[in-house]
C-alpha positions in Angstrom: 16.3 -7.3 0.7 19.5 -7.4 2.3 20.4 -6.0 5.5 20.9 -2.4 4.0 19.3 -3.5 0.7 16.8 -0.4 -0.6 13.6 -1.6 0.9 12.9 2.5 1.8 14.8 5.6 0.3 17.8 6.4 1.7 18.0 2.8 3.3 21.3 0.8 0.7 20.0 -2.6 -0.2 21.0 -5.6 -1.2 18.3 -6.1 -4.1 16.2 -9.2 -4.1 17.3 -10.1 -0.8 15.3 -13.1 1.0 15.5 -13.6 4.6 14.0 -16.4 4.5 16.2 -19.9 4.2 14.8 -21.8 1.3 11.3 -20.2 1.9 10.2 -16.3 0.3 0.4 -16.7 -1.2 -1.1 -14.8 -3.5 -3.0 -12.2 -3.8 -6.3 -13.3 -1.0 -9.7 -12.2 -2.0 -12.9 -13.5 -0.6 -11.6 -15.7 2.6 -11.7 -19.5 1.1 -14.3 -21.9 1.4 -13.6 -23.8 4.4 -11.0 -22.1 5.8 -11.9 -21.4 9.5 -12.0 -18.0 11.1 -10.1 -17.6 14.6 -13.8 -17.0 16.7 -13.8 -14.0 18.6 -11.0 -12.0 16.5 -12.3 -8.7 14.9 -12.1 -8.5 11.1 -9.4 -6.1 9.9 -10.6 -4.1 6.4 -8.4 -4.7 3.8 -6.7 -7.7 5.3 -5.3 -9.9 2.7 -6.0 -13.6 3.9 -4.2 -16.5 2.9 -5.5 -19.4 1.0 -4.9 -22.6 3.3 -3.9 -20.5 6.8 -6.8 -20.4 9.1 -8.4 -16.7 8.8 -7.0 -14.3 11.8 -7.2 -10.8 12.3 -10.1 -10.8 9.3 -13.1 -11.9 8.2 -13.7 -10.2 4.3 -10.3 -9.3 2.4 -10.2 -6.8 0.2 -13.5 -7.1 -2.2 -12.6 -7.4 -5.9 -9.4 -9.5 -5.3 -9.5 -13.2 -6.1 -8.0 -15.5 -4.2 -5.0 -17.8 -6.0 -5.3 -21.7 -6.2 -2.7 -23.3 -5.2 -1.0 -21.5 -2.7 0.6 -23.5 -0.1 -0.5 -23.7 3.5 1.0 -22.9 6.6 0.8 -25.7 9.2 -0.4 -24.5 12.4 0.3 -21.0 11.7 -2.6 -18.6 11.5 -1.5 -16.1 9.0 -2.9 -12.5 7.8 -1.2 -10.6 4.5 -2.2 -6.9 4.3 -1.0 -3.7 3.0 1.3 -2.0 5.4 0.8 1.4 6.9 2.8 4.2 8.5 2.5 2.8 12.0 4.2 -0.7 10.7 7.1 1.2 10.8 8.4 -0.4 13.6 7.5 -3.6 13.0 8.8 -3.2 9.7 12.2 -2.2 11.0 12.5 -4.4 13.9 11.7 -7.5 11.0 14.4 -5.7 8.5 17.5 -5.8 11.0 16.6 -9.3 13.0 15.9 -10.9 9.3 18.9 -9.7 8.2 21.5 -10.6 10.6 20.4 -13.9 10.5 19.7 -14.3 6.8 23.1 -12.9 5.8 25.3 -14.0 8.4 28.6 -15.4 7.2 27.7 -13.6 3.6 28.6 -10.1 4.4 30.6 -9.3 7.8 29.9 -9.5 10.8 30.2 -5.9 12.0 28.4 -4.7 9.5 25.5 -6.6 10.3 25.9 -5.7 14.1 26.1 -2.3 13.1 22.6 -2.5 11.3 19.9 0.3 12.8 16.5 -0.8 14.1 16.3 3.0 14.8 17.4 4.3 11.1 15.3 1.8 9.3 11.9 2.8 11.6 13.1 6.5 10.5 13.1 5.5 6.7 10.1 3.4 6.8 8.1 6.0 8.3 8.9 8.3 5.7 8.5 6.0 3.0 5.1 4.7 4.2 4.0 8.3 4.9 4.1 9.4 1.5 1.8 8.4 -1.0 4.3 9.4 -4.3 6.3 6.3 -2.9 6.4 4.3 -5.9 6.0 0.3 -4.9 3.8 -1.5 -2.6 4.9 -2.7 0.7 2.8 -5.8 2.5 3.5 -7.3 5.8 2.7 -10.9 7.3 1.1 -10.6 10.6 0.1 -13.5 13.5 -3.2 -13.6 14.9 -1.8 -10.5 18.1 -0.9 -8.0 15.0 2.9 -9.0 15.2 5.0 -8.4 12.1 6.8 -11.8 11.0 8.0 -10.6 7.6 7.3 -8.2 4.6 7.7 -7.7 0.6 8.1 -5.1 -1.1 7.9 -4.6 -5.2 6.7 -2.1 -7.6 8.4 -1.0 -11.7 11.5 -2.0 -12.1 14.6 0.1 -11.5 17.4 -1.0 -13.9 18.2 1.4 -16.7 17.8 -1.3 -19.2 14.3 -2.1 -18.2 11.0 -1.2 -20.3 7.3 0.0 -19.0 6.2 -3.9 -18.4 8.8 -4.8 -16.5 8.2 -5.0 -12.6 10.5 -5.9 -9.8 10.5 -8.0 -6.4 12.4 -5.7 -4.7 13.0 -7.2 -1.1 11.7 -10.4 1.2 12.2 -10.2 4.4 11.0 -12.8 7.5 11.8 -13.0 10.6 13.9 -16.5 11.5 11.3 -17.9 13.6 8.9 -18.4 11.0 11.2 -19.6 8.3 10.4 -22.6 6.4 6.5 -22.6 7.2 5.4 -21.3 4.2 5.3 -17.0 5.0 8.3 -16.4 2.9 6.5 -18.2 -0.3 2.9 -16.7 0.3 4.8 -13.0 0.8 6.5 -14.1 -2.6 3.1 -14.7 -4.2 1.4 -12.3 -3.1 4.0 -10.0 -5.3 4.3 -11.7 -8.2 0.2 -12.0 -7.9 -0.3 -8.4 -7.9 2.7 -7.4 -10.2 1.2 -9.3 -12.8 -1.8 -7.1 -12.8 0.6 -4.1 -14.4 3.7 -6.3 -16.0 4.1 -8.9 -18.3 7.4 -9.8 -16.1 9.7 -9.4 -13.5 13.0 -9.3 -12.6 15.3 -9.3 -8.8 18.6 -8.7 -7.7 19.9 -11.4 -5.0 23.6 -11.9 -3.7 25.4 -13.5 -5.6 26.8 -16.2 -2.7 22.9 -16.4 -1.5 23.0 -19.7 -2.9 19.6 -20.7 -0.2 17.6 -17.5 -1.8 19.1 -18.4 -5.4 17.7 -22.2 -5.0 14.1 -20.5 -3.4 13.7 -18.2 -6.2 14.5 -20.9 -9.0 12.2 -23.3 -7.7 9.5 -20.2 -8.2 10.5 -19.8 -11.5 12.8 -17.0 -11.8 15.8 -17.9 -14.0 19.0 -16.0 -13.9 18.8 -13.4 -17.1 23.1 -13.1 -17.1 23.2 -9.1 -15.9 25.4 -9.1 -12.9 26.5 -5.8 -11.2 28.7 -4.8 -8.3 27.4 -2.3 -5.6 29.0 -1.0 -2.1 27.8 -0.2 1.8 28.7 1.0 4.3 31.2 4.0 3.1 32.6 1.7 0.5 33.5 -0.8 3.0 31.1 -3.6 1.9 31.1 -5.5 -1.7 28.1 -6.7 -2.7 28.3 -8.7 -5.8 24.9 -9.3 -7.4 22.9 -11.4 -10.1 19.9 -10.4 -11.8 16.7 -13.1 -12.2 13.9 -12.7 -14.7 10.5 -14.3 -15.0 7.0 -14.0 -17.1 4.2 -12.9 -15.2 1.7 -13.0 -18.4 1.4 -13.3 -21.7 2.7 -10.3 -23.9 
């Protein structure tokens, strides 16, 4: 989301934010035919692996889930997708604020962004990761040393006008140095992958100047649905005009 969007109670949000310029793979299953494993790197249990990025950090991915054809690789840029846990925190937060500032800079003001918390967001994340009546799912990207590049996180949606089948990508976030190689689409995926397991479609909130998250999210098929709504940070201080995208996950 954006810098202050709700990616963890009590954290304001900037819905559908993507920190990641013209970038946000799907859901990994059984590690893909092919695709090398990083010799010497214990498997991580439950790791989600993605299709077309050499296999760190894991050997089997969660049994049961398929991989997705399709998903687009990452050049030179070993890549593991799991489910995040409490001691991401950290990681989480550090991703949230550095994302963020550079993501939104020039769209919301500068102080405000300077003013953004590593040490309130690893606060909030912990608490929301901690607690298993959470509603959503948060994953993170990880390089082959465990280092959090990016996260996603999505679950029901939230808008008063939505019905039980309608899910929500809630928040992208990457950090700068991995933009455009491919994390920000595969974290995409990955949501839409598993939200289509409980919705028949989705919908996000982005800023309404985002114009390089606007163009990324149209080119993934999510088509402005005409709901627009106006939210404030910051003590009032901070307008955030937004617009609302919708897409099909399934058939009905």
């Amino acid at each position: 989301m954006v810098p202050g969007a709700p990616a963890a109670p009590g954290v304001p949000a900037v819905p559908g934010a993507l920190a990641v310029p013209g970038a946000p793979a799907v859901l990994g299953g059984p590690v893909v035919p092919g695709v090398p494993a990083v010799p010497g790197v214990p498997a991580v249990p439950g790791a989600l692996a993605v299709p077309g990025v050499p296999a760190v950090l894991g050997g089997p991915v969660v049994s049961g889930n398929s991989a997705v054809p399709g998903m687009p690789a990452v050049p030179g840029a070993p890549a593991v997708i799991r489910p995040a846990v409490p001691s991401d925190a950290p990681g989480i937060a550090a991703v949230h604020v550095a994302s963020g500032r550079a993501a939104y800079a020039g769209l919301l003001p500068e102080d405000f962004l300077n003013g953004l918390s590593i040490a309130a967001r690893e606060q909030s994340w912990t608490t929301h990761l901690s607690d298993p009546s959470s509603p959503g799912t948060v994953l993170v990207a990880c390089t082959p040393d465990a280092a959090i590049t990016g996260f996603v996180r999505f679950g029901p949606s939230r808008d008063d006008d939505s019905s039980p089948e309608t899910g929500e990508l809630i928040s992208i976030y990457l950090l700068q140095s991995s933009w455009s190689r491919g994390l920000g689409r595969a974290l995409h995926d990955h949501a839409v992958a598993t939200l289509s397991k409980s919705f028949t479609e989705a919908t996000l909130w982005v800023l309404s100047t985002n114009e390089r998250a606007r163009k990324f999210y149209e080119r993934a098929g999510w088509i402005p649905d005409s709901r627009t709504k106006t939210e404030t940070l910051a003590n009032s201080t901070v307008t955030l005009e937004e617009v609302r995208y919708r897409r099909p996950l399934r058939d009905r």
